[in-house]
Structures are given as structure tokens and as C-alpha cells.
C-alpha positions in Angstrom: 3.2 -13.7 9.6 6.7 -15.0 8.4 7.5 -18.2 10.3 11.4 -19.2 11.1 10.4 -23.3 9.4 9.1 -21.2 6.3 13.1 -19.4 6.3 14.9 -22.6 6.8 12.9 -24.1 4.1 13.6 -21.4 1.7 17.4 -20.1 3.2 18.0 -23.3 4.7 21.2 -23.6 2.8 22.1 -20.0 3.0 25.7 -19.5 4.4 24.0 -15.6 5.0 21.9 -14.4 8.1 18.4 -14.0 7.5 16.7 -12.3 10.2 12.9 -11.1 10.2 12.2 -7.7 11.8 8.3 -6.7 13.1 7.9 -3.5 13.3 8.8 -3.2 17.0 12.2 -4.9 16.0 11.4 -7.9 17.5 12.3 -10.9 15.7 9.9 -12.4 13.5 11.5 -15.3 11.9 15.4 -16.4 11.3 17.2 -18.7 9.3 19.6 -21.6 10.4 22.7 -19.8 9.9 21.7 -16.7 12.2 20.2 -19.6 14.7 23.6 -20.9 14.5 25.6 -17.5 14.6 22.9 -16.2 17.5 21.9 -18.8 20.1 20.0 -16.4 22.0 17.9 -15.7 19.0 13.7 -16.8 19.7 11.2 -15.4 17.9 9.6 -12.5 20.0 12.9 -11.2 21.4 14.1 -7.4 20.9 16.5 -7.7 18.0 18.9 -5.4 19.6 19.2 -7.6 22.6 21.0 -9.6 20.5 23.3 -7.0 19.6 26.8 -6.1 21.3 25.9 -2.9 23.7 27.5 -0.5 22.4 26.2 -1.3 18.7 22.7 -1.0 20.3 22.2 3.4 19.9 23.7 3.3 16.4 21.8 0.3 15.3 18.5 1.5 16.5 18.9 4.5 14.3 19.4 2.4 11.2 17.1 -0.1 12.0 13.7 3.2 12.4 15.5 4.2 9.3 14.6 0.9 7.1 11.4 0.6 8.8 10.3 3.8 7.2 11.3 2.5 3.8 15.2 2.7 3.4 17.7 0.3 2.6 20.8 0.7 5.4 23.9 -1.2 5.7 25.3 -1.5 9.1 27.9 -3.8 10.6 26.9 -5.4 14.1 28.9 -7.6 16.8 26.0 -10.2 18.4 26.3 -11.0 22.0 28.6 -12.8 24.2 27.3 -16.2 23.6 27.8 -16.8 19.9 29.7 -19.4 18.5 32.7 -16.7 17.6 33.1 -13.2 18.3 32.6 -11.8 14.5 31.6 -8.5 13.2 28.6 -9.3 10.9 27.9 -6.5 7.5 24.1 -6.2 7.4 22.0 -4.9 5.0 18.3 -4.2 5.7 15.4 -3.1 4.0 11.1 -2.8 4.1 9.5 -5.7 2.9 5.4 -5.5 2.4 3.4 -5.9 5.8 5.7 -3.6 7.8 8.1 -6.3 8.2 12.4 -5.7 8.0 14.5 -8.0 6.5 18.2 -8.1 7.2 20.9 -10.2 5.6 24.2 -10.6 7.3 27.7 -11.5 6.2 30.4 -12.2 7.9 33.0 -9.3 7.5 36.8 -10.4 5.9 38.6 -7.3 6.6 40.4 -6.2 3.6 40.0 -9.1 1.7 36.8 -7.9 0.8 36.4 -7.0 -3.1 34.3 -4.9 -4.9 33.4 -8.3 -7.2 32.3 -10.1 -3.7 30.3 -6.9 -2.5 28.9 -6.6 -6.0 27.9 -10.3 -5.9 26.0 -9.5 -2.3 24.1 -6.1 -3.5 22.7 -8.8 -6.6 21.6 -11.7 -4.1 19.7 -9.4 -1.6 17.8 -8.2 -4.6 16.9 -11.7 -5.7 16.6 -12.9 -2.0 14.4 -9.6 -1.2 12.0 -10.5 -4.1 11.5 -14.0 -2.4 10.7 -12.5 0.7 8.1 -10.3 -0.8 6.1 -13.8 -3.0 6.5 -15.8 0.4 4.8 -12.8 2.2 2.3 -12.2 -0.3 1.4 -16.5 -0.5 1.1 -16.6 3.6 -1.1 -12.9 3.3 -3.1 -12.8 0.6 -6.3 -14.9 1.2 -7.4 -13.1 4.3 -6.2 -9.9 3.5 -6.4 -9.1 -0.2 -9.6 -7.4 -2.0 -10.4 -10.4 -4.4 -12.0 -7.9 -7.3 -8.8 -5.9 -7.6 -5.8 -7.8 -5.9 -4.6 -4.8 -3.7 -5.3 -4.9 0.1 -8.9 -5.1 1.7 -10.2 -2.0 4.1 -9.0 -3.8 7.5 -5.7 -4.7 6.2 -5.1 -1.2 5.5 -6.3 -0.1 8.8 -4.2 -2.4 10.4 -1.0 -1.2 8.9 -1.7 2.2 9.2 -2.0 1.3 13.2 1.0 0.1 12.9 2.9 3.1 10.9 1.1 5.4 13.4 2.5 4.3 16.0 5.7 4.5 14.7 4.8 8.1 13.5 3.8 9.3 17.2 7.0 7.2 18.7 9.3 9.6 16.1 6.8 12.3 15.3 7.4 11.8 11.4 4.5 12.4 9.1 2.0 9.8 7.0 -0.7 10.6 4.6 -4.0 9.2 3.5 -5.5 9.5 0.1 -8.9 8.4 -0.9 -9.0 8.3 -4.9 -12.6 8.1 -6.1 -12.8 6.9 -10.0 -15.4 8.8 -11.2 -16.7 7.7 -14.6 -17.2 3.8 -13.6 -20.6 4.5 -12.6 -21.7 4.9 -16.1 -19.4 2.4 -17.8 -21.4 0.2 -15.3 -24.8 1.5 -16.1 -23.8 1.5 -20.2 -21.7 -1.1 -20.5 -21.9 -3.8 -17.7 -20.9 -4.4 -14.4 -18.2 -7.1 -15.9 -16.2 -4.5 -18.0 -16.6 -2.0 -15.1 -14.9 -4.8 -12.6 -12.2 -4.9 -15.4 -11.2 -1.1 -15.3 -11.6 -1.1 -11.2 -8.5 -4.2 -12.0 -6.5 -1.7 -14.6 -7.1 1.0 -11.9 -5.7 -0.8 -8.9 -2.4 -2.1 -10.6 -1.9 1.6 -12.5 -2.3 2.9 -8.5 0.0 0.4 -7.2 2.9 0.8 -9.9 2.7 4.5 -9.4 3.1 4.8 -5.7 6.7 4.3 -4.1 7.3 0.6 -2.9 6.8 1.3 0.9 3.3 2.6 1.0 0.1 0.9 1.4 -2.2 0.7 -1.6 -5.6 -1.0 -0.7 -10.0 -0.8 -1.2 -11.6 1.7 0.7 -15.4 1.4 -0.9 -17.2 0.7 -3.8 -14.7 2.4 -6.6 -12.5 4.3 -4.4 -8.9 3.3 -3.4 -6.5 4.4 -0.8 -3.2 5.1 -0.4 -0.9 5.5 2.7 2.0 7.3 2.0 4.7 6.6 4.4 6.8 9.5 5.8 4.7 12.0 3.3 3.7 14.9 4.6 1.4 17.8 3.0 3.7 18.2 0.6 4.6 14.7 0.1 0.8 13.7 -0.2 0.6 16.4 -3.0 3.3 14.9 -5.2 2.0 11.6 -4.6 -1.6 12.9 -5.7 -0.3 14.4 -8.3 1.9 11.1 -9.9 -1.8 9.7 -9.4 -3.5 12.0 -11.4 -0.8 12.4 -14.5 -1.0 8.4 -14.6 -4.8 8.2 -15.6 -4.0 11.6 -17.6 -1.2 10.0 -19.7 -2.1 6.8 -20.1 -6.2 6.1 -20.3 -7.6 2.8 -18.7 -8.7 0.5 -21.5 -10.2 -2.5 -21.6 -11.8 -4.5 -24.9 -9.6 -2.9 -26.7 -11.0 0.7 -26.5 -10.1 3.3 -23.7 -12.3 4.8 -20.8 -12.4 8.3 -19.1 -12.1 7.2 -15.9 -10.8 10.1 -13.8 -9.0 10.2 -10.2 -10.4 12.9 -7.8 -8.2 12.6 -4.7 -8.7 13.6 -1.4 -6.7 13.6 1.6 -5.0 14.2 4.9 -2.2 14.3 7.1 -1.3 13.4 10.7 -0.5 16.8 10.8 -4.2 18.2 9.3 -6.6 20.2 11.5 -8.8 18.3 13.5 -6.8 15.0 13.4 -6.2 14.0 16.6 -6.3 10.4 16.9 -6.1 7.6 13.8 -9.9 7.5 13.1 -9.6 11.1 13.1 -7.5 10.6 9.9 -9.9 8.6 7.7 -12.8 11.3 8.7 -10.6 14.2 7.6 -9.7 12.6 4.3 -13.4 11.6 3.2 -14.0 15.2 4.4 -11.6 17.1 1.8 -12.5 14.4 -1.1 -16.3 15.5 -0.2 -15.0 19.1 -0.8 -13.3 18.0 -4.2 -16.6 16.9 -5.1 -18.2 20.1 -4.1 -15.4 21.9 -6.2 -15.2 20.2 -8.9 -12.0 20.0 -8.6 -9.1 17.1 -9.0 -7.7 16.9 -5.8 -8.1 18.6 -2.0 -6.1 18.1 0.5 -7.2 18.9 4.0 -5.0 21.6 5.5 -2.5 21.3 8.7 -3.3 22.8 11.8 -2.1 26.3 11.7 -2.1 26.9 8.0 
């Protein structure tokens, strides 16, 4: 977890707010300038107790917004017992491990330029970039699958918890994706188990580019990988299988300098699928309709949802 001493090392300086959202909104981490701004702030408090009341209902809305993978810009008025009453232009966005980030500025009314806003839009980009190697550096060593460098099997789970939550709170929809690479079985068998580990590398950084920045890539078994995809329903999971599919299809893994047909078969579910009633329920379903891909021969199947 993102610690407030690990922010006012790295935004220490920073004349900005830097505020750290968990998934519940609650505060996570801050920077000395929002301590400064926000005497009320502690880490563990509801972020929009901290917030002028009647900001709160449009704040909210923005804030469930960038915690399902948006970038939103809002302007907030923080409590009573700041330093100075000031209205403060946020921007907020995902970072990895379910987190928000906002940054706020103080607003200058008209003087406001394009140039200055211009100059904001290019340091949250930087500063959102530094977010994501700090969270990586404090996450990795537990969490991360140490053959292909995407997420282990709990860490997955755990972040699907957290997503379905949200999805039963707001009744939006998430997908899981089990993508078996058939083919590594007899690289492994023909050509060794170190040139096999070396594709199952290529495979797992050609998954993770593919997929959109807010879903979950991680290592469900042996040589299959699974994706989360946030907010994607049937049809959602279906383009995301098929960006999946055309990836290996276009662009053939290689490794010593000659390529390997390794192929994706994909199968999947919804929240929304037939028989998936709680979160385990979602995992079973999935490995259910990539059993039936198998059976098939086909690329992909996708379980249907319940009353197709």
C-alpha cells in the first residue's frame, strides 16, 4: 500500500495536492501540500468528508467514474477548517492496484491560460507515471509471478474482490478470460523447458500491451493467463478476446531468433453469465467455457448470460 512518508518524499516539494484514493474512497496516502490545504486529512478517512457538502453528490459520481478507469476533472471546496476557503481543480485517474490518484490546483479564476492548463495536463502524466513505478517497487515482490512479471493467482483474486464489489454496489459488468497457450507443451518437450519459460515471458508482456490500462492481467496455471476486464461485459470480453487473438495472429512469439506457433484459446465469463452467482462462481464458469473451447476446437467461448 502507498504510504503518505513515501508521497512527501517523492511530492514533498509539490505546490499541487496529491491525494491517494482506495477503492472505498478513503484516503490512502497524501502529500504535504494537501496535509497543509486539509487539516482534517488522516489516512483512513472518507475522502468526501473532506469535501464541502454540497460538492459531496457530484463528487461521488466522478470519483465511481475514475475508479472504473476514467480520467475526470472536477473542482472541489474542502471543509470549514482549511487554512483558506479555495476552490481546488482536480484531476483524477486509476492507477494499478485499484488505487485513485487526484492532483489538485488551486483555481485563479480567469487568469487561468490555456499555456498553464496545458503545462498541468503534461505534469499529471509525468507525475501519474511515478505513481505507477512507486506502486509497482512497494507491490511487486509478494505479488508478482516471478517467471512472467505479470501478477500472481492471489493478487488477481484479490483485485477482482475488490472490482466486485464495486460491480454489485453499481451493478456494472466485469469479465474474466482464461487464455491457454497451446503449443508450449511441445516447444517444452522439443526444445527445452528454458526457451519454453522465454515464450511464456513474450506471451505475458504481448497480453499485457494488448489489454486496456485498467484491467488486471495476471498467472492463472501452468501456461494459462488471465485477464479481468473492467466494466466489459459479453460484448466487451469478446472484443477484448478478440484483440488477444489477432496479437499472436499478427505478430508470432519468437524467441532465438526464430518464431513459434503458440496459439491463444480463450475462454470466459461474465458477472452476468448463467450460473454465476457469487465470485468463485466466476472462475468456475470461465474454466468451464475454455473446457468447451477445447472440446470445439475452437479459438475462443464465452460462457453465455443468463437468459440468452
Amino acid at each position: 500500500m502507498l504510504h503518505t512518508e513515501l508521497l512527501e518524499r517523492v511530492f514533498g516539494d509539490a505546490q499541487d495536492l496529491v491525494v491517494i484514493l482506495r477503492p472505498d474512497r478513503r484516503v490512502a496516502a497524501y502529500n504535504p501540500a494537501f496535509a497543509r490545504a486539509v487539516p482534517e486529512a488522516s489516512e483512513g478517512v472518507d475522502f468526501l468528508e473532506l469535501v464541502a457538502r454540497e460538492a459531496r453528490t457530484p463528487a461521488l459520481a466522478q470519483l465511481v467514474r475514475a475508479a472504473a478507469g476514467e480520467s475526470v476533472r472536477l473542482t472541489l471546496v474542502h471543509g470549514p477548517g482549511a487554512e483558506a476557503t479555495q476552490d481546488y481543480e482536480y484531476t483524477f485517474f486509476p492507477v494499478d492496484g485499484g488505487l485513485v490518484a487526484g492532483f489538485g490546483r488551486p483555481l485563479l479564476g480567469e487568469r487561468t491560460t490555456r499555456a498553464e492548463l496545458d503545462r498541468t495536463r503534461r505534469e499529471l502524466k509525468v507525475k501519474s507515471r511515478m505513481l505507477d513505478e512507486i506502486q509497482l517497487e512497494l507491490t511487486q515482490v509478494p505479488f508478482v509471478d516471478p517467471a512472467t512479471g505479470v501478477w500472481n493467482r492471489i493478487q488477481v483474486f484479490e483485485r477482482l474482490a475488490s472490482e466486485w464489489s464495486r460491480c454489485e454496489r453499481f451493478q456494472s459488468p466485469v469479465a474474466v478470460l482464461l487464455v491457454d497457450l497451446e503449443g508450449l507443451d511441445e516447444v517444452r518437450r522439443g526444445k527445452g523447458a528454458a526457451l519454453a519459460d522465454d515464450l511464456l515471458k513474450a506471451a505475458a508482456r504481448r497480453i499485457k500491451a494488448t489489454v486496456r490500462d485498467h484491467d488486471v492481467v495476471g498467472r492463472y496455471g501452468r501456461d494459462c493467463f488471465v485477464v479481468v476486464g473492467v466494466q466489459s461485459d459479453l460484448e466487451g470480453a469478446r472484443s477484448l478476446a478478440a484483440r488477444i487473438q489477432a496479437a499472436f495472429a499478427e505478430d508470432p512469439l519468437a524467441a532465438d531468433g526464430e518464431t513459434h506457433p503458440v496459439r491463444p484459446r480463450i475462454g470466459g465469463a461474465t458477472n452476468r453469465s448463467a450460473g454465476v452467482e457469487i465470485l468463485e462462481d466466476l472462475f468456475q464458469v470461465a474454466e468451464a467455457a475454455l473446457g468447451e473451447a477445447r472440446r470445439a476446437s475452437a479459438a475462443l467461448h464465452l460462457a453465455a448470460e443468463g437468459g440468452a
